[in-house]
N, C-alpha and C positions, 0 to 999 in steps of 0.2 A: 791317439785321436785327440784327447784336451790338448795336447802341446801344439799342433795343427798351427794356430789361428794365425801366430807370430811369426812363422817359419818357414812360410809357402812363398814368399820370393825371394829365391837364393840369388846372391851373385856369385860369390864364391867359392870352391868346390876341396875335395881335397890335397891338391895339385897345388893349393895356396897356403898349407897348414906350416910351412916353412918362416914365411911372410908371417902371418900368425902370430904364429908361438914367440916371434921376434918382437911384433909391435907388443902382444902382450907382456914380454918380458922389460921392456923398453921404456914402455907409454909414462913419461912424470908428471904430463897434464891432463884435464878430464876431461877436454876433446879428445887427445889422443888416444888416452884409455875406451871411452866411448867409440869411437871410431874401432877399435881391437877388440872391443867385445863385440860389437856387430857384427863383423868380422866372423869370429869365433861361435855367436848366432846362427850361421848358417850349415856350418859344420860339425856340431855338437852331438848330435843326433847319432853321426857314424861312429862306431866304435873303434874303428883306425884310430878319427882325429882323436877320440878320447883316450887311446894308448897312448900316443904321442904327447898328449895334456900329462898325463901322467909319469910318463918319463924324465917329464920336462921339473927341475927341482925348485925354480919359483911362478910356474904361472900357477897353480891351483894355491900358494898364499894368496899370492896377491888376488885373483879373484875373491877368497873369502874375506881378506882385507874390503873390497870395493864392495861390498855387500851391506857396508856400514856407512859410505858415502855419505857427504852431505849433499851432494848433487841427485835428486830423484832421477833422472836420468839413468845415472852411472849406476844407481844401487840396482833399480829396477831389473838392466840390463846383466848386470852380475849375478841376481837371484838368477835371474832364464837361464844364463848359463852354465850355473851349477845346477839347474832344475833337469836340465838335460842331459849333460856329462853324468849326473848320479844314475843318469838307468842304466850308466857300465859298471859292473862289478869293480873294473879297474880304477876309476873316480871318486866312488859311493863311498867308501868307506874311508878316502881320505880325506873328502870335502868333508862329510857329517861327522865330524868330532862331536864332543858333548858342548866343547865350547860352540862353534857353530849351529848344532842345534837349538843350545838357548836363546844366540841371535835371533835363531828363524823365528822360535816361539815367539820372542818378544816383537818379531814382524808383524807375525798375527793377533798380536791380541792391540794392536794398536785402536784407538779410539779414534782416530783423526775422520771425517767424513771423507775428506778428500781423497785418505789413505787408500780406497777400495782396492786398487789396483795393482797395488804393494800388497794386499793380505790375500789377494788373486795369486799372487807373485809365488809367496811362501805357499800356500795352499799348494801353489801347482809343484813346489820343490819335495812337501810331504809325499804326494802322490806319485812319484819317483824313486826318491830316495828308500822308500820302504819298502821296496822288492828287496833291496840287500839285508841279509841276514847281521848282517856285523851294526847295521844300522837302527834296524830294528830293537836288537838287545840294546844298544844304548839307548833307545827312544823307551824302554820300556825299564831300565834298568833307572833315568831318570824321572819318570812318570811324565812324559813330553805326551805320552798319548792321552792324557786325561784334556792336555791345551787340544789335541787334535779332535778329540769329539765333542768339547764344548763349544771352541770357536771356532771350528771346522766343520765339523757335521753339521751341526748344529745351527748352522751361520743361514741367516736369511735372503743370504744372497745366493741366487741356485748352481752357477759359478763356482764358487767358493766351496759348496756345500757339493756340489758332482766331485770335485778334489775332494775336499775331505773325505767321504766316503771311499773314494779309491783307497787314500790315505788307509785307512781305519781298518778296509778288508785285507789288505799286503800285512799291517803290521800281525791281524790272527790266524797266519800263515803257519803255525805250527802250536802242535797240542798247550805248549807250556803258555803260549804266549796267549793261546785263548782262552785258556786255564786263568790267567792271569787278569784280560778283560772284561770276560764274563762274570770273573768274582764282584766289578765294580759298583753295578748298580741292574741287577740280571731284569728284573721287569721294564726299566725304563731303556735299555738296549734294545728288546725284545718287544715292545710297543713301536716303538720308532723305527725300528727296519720294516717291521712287518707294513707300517704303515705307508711308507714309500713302494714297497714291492708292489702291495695292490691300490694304490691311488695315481700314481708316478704315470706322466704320459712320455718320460724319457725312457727309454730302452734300456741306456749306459747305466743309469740312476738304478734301475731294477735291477740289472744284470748286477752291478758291484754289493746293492742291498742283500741279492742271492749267495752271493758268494760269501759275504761278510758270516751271514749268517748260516753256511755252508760248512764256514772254517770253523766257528763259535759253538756248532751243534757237536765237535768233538769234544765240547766239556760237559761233564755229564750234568752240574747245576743251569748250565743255559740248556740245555736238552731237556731236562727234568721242567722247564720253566714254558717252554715250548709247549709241550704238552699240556700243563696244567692251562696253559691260556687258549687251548685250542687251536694252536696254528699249525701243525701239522695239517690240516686237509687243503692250506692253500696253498702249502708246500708241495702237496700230493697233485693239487689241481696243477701246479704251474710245471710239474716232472713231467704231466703230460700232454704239454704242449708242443706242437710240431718247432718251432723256432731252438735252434741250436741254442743264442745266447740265455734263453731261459729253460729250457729241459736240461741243460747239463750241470749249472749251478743247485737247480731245483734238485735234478738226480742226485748230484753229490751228498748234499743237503741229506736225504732218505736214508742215502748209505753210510754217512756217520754218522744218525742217531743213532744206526741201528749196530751201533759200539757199545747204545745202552743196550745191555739185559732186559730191565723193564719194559724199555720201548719195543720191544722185538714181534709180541705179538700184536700186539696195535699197530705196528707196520703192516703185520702182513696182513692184518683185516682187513688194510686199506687197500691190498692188492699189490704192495712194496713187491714182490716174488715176479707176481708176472709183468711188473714196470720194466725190470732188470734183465726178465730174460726176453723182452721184446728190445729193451735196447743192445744184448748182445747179437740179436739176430739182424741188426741195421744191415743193409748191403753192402758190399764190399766197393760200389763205386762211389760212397760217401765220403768227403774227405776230412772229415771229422770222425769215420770209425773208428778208430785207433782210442779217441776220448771214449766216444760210447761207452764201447768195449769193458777201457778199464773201468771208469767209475762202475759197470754190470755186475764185471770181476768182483769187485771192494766190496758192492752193494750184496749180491750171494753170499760171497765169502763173511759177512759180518751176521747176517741174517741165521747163515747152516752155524753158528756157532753155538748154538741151543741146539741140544741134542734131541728135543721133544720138537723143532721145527724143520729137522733133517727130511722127515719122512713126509712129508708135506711138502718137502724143494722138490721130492720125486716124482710128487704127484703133477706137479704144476710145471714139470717141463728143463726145470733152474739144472737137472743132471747134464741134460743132453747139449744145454746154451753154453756150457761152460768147457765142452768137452771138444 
C-alpha cells in the first residue's frame, strides 16, 4: 500500500523485462538510464522481473551506482527501484549491503528542505527492505536502526514517519532483534508507540504501532516497562476490537507478554484466557481464521505455562478451544 502512489500507471509489463534488463544494462546517459528505470518502475513489484534483475550480474550495481546520481531525477528513480525489488528475498539482500545501507542512511538524514522527497525515497526503501532477515542483521549489526527511529519514526513529516514505523516494526521481527531495540531507550519507545496507537486517525499508522509493539513485547525489559506505565489495558481494549487490522496485532501483542512469568496473572485478570479462546472459536467462513487461530494457539499455549493457571484455562473454556 505506501509503494501505491508512484506505480498505478504501468505501461509496461513483464513481456518487456528483456527490453529492460538491456536498456538497463546499456543506458551511458541519464536520459537513457532514466528512461530504464522507469521502465524497470513498472515491473518491479513482480517477483518474476525481480528474479531476472537478479540474475542479471550488472543491473543491480548499476542501479545502486545511480542511487548516488547527481541528477535528482536519476537518483530518485533508482531509490524506487530498489525500494521495490528489495520486498524480494532474491534482491534484498544484494541491493542492502552495508555499503548501500550507509548511502540510504546518509539519504535520510539530509538536511536540504527541498530534499523531502529523497528522504520519502529512502524511508520508502527502509520499509521494504527490512522484511529480509539478512537485511535486517546488517541494519542492526550497523546500528542503521538508531538513523531509522530518529529520522524516521521520528520525522515530522507523516509520510516519512508511516515508512519509518513500517521500517522499525520489520526490523523487531524476531526475539534477538527486539531484545536488541528495546534495550535502547525502553520508555521513550514505549511512550511513542503507545502514543500513536491511541491518538493516530491512520489505521496503517496504528496497525504498524501495534505490531511494532507486538514484536517488542517479546523482550521481557520492554514488557516489564509496559506494564509499569500501564499500557497493557489499551492493549487489552484494542484485542477486542472487531476490525482484523487491530485485534490481531493487539492479540499478538497479549500473547507475548504472556512469555513474561510475571505478566501472566495480570493478563488473566484482564480476561487475556477468554480473549483467546473466543478468538479460536471465530468461524470457519472467516478468511483470516487461520491468523485467529494461531496467535489463540501462542496466546493459551504461553498463558498454561504456569502451572498455578492451568486450572483456571479449564475453567474458562481454553481446554475445549484448543482441542
Amino acid at each position: 500500500a505506501t509503494l501505491s502512489p508512484q506505480v498505478m500507471d504501468k505501461k509496461y509489463t513483464l513481456d518487456d523485462m528483456p527490453e529492460i534488463l538491456q536498456k538497463l544494462a546499456t543506458a551511458n546517459k541519464s536520459g537513457a538510464a532514466k528512461h530504464a528505470l522507469d521502465m524497470l518502475v513498472d515491473v518491479a513489484s513482480d517477483e518474476m522481473a525481480a528474479q531476472q534483475v537478479a540474475r542479471s550480474a550488472v543491473v543491480v550495481p548499476r542501479l545502486v551506482g545511480w542511487c548516488e546520481s547527481k541528477d535528482p531525477d536519476q537518483r530518485r528513480a533508482a531509490i524506487l527501484c530498489c525500494a521495490l525489488l528489495s520486498q524480494h528475498d532474491c534482491c534484498a539482500a544484494e541491493i542492502g549491503t552495508k555499503e548501500f545501507l550507509r548511502t540510504m542512511t546518509h539519504v535520510c538524514r539530509t538536511k536540504d528542505a527541498r530534499d523531502k522527497a529523497l528522504i520519502r525515497d529512502g524511508a520508502r526503501y527502509f520499509s521494504t527492505a527490512s522484511s529480509n532477515a539478512t537485511v535486517r542483521a546488517r541494519i542492526l549489526e550497523d546500528q542503521v536502526d538508531e538513523m531509522v527511529w530518529l529520522m524516521l519514526v521520528k520525522s515530522k513529516e507523516p509520510a516519512v514517519m508511516k515508512l519509518g514505523i513500517i521500517a522499525y516494526s520489520k526490523i523487531a521481527d524476531e526475539p534477538e532483534a527486539a531484545a536488541k531495540l528495546a534495550a535502547k531507550d525502553t520508555e521513550d519507545i514505549v511512550r511513542f508507540l503507545f502514543a500513536r496507537i491511541t491518538k493516530s486517525d491512520d489505521v496503517e499508522v496504528e496497525k504498524w504501532c501495534l505490531l511494532a509493539v507486538a514484536r517488542l513485547a517479546l523482550a521481557t525489559e520492554f514488557s516489564n516497562k509496559m506494564a509499569a506505565m500501564d499500557k497493557i489495558p489499551i492493549i487489552i481494549a484494542k484485542a477486542q476490537d472487531n476490525i482484523a487490522s487491530r485485534k490481531l496485532p493487539a492479540a499478538l501483542c497479549i500473547a507475548n507478554l504472556a512469555n513474561n512469568p510475571q505478566l501472566r496473572v495480570k493478563l488473566v485478570r484482564y480476561k487475556a484466557y477468554q480473549l483467546f479462546v473466543d478468538m479460536a472459536r471465530v468461524p470457519s467462513a472467516r478468511r483470516d481464521m487461520a491468523e485467529y487461530q494461531r496467535v489463540a494457539a501462542l496466546g493459551l499455549r504461553n498463558l498454561a505455562s504456569s502451572f498455578d493457571l492451568r486450572a483456571l484455562a479449564a475453567k474458562v473454556g481454553a481446554l475445549e478451544a484448543v482441542t
